[in-house]
N, C-alpha and C positions, 0 to 999 in steps of 0.2 A: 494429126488427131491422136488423143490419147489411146495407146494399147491397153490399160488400166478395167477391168470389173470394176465399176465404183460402186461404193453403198451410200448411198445421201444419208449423212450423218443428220439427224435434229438438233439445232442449238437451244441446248436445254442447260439452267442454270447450274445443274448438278456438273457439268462440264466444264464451267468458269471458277475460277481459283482468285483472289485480288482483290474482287470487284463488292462495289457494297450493295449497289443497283445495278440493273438491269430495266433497258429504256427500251420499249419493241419501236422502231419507228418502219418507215416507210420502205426501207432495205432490207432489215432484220432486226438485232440487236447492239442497241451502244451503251460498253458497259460504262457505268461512273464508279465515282473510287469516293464520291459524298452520293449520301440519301437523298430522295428528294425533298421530304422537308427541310436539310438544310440546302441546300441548293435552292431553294423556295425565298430564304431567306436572305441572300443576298446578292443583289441586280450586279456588281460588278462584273466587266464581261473576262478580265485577266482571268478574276475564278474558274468560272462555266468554262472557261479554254483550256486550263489547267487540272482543271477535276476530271475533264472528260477525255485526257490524254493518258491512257491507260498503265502507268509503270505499275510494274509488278504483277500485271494482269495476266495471266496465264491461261490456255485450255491443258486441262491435266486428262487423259486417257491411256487405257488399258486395252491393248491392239494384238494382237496378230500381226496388224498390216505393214504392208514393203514399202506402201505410197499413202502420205495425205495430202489432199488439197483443200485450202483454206479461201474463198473467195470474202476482200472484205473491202469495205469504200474509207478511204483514207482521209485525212483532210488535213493538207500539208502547209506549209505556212513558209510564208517568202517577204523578207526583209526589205524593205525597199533600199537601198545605199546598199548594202551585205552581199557578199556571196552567197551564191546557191547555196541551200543546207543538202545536204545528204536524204535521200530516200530514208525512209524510218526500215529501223532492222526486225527483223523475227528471226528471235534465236531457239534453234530445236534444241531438246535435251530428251537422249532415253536413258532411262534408269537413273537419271540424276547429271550422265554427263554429256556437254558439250556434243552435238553429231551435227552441226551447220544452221546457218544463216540464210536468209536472203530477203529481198525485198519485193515490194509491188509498185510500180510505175503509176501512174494515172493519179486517180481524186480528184477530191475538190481541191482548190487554194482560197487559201487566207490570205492577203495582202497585207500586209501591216508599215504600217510610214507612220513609224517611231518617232521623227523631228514633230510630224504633223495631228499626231495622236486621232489616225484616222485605220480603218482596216476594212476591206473590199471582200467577200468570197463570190467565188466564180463555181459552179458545180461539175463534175468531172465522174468518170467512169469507172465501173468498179473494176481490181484487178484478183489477180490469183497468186498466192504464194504457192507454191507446193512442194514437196518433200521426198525424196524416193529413197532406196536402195536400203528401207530398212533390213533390221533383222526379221526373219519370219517366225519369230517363238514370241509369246505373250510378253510384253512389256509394257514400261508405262513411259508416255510418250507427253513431253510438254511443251507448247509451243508457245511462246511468251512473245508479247502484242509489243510493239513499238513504244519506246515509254514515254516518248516524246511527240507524238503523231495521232489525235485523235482514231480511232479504228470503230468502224461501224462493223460490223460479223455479218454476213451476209448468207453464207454455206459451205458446209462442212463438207469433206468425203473421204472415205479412205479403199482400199482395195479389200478389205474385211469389216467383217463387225466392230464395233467400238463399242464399250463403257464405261461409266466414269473410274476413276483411280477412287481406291477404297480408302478409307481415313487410316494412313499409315502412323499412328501417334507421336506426331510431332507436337511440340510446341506451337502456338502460334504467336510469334511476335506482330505487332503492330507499332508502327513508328510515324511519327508526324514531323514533317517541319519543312524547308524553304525548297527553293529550285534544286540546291547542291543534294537534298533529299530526293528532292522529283530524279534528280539525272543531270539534270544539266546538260554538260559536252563528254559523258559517258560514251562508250562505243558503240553499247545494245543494251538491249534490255536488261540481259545476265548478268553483265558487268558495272551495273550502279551500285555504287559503293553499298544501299542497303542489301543490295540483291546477293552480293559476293559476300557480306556479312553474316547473310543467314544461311548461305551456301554452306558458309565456313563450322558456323550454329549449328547446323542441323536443326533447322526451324521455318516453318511456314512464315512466309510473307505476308502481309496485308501492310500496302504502304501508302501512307496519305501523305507525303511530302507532296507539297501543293506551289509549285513554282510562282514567285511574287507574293504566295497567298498564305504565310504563316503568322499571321496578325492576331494571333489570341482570341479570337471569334468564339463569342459561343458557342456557337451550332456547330462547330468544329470540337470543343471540349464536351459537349453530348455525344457528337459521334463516337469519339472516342472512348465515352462512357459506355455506349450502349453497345458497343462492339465486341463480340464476345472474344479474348484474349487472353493469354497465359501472362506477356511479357510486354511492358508498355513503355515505349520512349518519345519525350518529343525534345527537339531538338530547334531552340526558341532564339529571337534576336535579333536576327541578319537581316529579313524584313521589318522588323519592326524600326530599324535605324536607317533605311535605305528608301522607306516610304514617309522616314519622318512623322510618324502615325501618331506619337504618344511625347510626353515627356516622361522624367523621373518616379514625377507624385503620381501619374496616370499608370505605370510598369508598374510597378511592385502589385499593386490589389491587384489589377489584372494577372498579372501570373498566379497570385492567391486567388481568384479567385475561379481560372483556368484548372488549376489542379483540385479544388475545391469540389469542379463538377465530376472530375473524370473519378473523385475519391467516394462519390455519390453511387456508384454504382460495381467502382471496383477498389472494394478500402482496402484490399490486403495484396491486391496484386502487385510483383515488381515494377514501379516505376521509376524511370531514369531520364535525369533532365539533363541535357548537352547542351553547354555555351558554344558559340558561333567558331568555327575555324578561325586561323586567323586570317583577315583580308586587311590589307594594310592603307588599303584607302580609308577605311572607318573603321580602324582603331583608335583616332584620336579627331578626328574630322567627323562631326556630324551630317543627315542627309537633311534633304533629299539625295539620293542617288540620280543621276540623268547620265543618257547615252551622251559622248566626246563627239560632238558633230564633226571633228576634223576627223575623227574616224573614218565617217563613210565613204567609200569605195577607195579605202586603204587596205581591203580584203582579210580585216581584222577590226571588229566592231571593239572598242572599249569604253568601260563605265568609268565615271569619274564623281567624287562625292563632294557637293554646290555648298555644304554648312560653313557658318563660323566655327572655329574651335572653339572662341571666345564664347560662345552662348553655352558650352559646360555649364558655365557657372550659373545659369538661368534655368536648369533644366532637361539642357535639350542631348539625347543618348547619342552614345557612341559605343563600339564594340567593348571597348575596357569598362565601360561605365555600365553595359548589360552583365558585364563577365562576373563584374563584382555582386550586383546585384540578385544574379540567381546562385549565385554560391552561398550568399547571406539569408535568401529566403529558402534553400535547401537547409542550410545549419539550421534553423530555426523551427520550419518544420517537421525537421528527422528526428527532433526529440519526442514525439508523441507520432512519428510515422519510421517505423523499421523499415517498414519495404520501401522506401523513399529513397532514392540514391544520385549523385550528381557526377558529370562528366564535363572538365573543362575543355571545350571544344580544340586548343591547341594541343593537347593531348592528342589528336587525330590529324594535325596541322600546323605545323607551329614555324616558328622564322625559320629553322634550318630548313626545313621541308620547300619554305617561301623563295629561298635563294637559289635550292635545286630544282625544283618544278612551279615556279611564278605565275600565278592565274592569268591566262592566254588573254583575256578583256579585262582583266582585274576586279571578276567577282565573281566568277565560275570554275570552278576546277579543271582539268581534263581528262583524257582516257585513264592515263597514269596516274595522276593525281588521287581520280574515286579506287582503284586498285588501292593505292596505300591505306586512306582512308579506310577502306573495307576490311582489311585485312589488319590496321592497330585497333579498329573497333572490336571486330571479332577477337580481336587476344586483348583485348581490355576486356569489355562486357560477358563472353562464354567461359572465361579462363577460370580454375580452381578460384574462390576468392574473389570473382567479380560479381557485378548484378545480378548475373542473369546465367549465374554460375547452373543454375539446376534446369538450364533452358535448353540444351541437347540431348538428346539419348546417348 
C-alpha cells in the first residue's frame, strides 16, 4: 500500500497540452488530436485508431509534488503473424528535462490480421503509471501519453496540490502528416522526431501526424485552418503513394487546394510543406503499398510496394513523381505567398542516411532514424535563415 498523502487531481482540459478534443466517455477522458466534426466525417476505422492515439499529448503541471500517479485504460494493439509490441511509454519531464519512463500493463487489445483485413478488441483493465522521487520545490511537471497507444485518462494524483502550467510564450507549432509524423517505431513519446524538433525549437507541440491517414482530407486542412498556431507544417506524399489514393491530374488541385483552406484562416502564418523522406520501395515503384506475407512470424514485418513502374506514364505517383510535384506547386505559389516555404523530405533522409540506418520493414523509420530526423529538421527549419527562423525564444 501506498505511503503517499494523495490529492485526487480533476482531469480538467486546462491540464491537457496536444489534444484538440476531449471525449468524456465511461472511464473518464480520451483525448483526440482531430475534432469531432471532422472525425464525423470520415468512417475509416485506420483514422479513428490513429487520431485517437495520443502523440504529442501531454499533461503539463505545476507541483510541489515528490509523487504522481496517473491511472489510465490503454488499448494496445497485437499483430497477428508479428511479435509482441512493446507496452506504450510515458515519458516524465520536469522543467523541460528527461526525469523517466514507464509503462502500464493491462487494457484493452486490438487484434488486427493484416493478411485478413479483419480486427477483434477484447476489453481489459485499467492500470497505473506513477512517478516518485521528485524534487520538492514548485515545478512543472509533464507527463507525455504514449504516442502510439490509444490512452483513456482515468485519474489523476499527486502528493500535493497541482495546477495547470502558465502560458510560458512559446511558439506553437502545429505539423501534420503520415505514421513517420505519428512516431512510427520511435522509442517514446519524447523522442518522435517532431517531438525532439520542437524540443530543439523551443516550441509547443500540437501534432496531427496521423499514421496511414495523410490523404489530403479536408476536414483535416480545416483542422488545420482552425487551429490556433504561430508555425505551420505539413508534411504530404508517403500516404498518398502507399494507399494508391490519387493519380497526377487528381495531386496537384488537391494540394492547391489543401493549402487553399489552411490559407482561409491563416494567410500570413509560416507554412512549410515537406516532401516524403526517402523510402526506396516507392521512389520509383508505384503503390499500393501491402504487408510481405513472407514476413510473418520472421519476427520482422516488412512492407513491400504491388505498382507497375510502367504505369508512370498513365498517371499513377511515385515518391520522385510527388517530390517534383510539390516543389513546383510551392514555386508557383510563393510568388504571391512569402510565408510559404518548401522542405525536400531527403533533406531530413536521404540515400546516405538509407545505407547507414535502412528502414527496419522498409517504410518506417526507427529509434535512431526519428533522432536524426529530429535534429536536421530542427537546424533546417529554427536555424538563422530558415522557416521558422523566428519560432523559438
Amino acid at each position: 500500500m501506498s505511503s503517499y498523502d494523495w490529492f485526487t487531481v480533476p482531469l480538467t482540459a486546462d491540464l491537457v497540452r496536444g489534444a484538440l478534443d476531449l471525449e468524456r466517455t465511461g472511464h473518464g477522458l480520451l483525448p483526440h488530436r482531430l475534432p469531432a466534426r471532422a472525425r464525423a466525417q470520415c468512417a475509416d476505422p485506420q483514422l479513428h485508431m490513429v487520431e485517437s492515439q495520443p502523440s504529442g499529448v501531454r499533461l503539463a503541471l505545476r507541483t510541489r509534488a515528490t509523487a504522481v500517479e496517473l491511472d489510465t485504460l490503454p488499448t494496445k494493439r497485437v499483430y497477428v503473424g508479428a511479435p509482441p509490441r512493446p507496452d506504450g511509454v510515458y515519458d516524465l519531464l520536469v522543467d523541460g528535462r528527461p526525469a523517466g519512463s514507464a509503462s502500464v500493463t493491462g487494457g484493452n487489445t486490438l487484434t488486427i490480421d493484416m493478411a485478413a483485413g479483419t480486427a477483434e478488441r477484447r476489453p481489459g483493465p485499467v492500470g497505473t503509471v506513477r512517478f516518485t522521487g521528485l524534487p520538492a520545490t514548485v515545478k512543472d511537471v509533464e507527463i507525455w501519453l504514449p504516442h502510439n497507444e490509444t490512452t483513456e485518462l482515468v485519474a489523476l494524483r499527486a502528493d500535493a496540490p497541482v495546477e495547470p502550467v502558465p502560458d510560458r510564450g512559446r511558439k506553437v507549432w502545429l505539423h501534420h502528416g503520415s505514421s513517420i509524423s505519428h512516431g512510427s517505431d520511435a522509442a517514446s513519446p519524447t523522442t518522435t522526431w517532431p517531438a525532439l524538433a520542437a524540443s530543439l525549437g523551443g516550441v509547443e507541440l500540437i501534432n496531427l501526424g496521423l499514421g496511414g491517414s495523410a490523404l489530403l482530407d479536408p476536414f483535416t486542412a480545416r483542422t488545420l485552418r482552425d487551429t490556433p498556431a504561430d508555425l505551420i507544417s505539413v508534411k504530404l506524399g508517403i500516404n498518398v503513394v502507399n494507399a494508391d489514393l490519387m493519380r497526377l491530374r487528381a495531386f496537384g488541385p488537391a494540394v492547391h487546394g489543401f493549402l487553399d483552406t489552411i490559407r482561409e484562416g491563416r494567410p500570413d502564418t509560416p507554412l512549410l510543406v515537406i516532401s516524403p523522406i526517402l523510402c526506396p520501395i516507392h521512389e520509383d515503384t508505384p503503390g499500393p503499398c501491402a504487408l510481405d506475407l513472407g514476413s510473418l512470424g520472421s519476427g520482422q514485418l516488412r512492407f513491400r510496394a504491388t505498382g507497375d513502374p510502367a504505369e508512370r506514364a498513365y498517371g499513377k505517383l511515385t515518391l520522385a513523381v510527388v517530390r517534383e510535384e510539390l516543389a513546383r506547386i510551392v514555386r508557383q505559389r510563393a510568388t504571391e505567398d512569402p510565408h510559404l516555404h518548401h522542405l525536400d523530405g531527403r533533406d531530413l533522409y536521404g540515400e546516405a542516411d538509407s545505407a547507414e540506418l535502412p528502414l527496419p520493414d522498409d517504410l518506417h523509420p526507427d529509434a535512431a532514424t526519428h533522432r536524426r530526423i529530429g535534429e536536421r529538421f530542427a537546424a533546417l527549419a529554427f536555424a538563422p535563415g530558415g522557416p521558422f527562423a523566428d519560432g523559438a525564444l
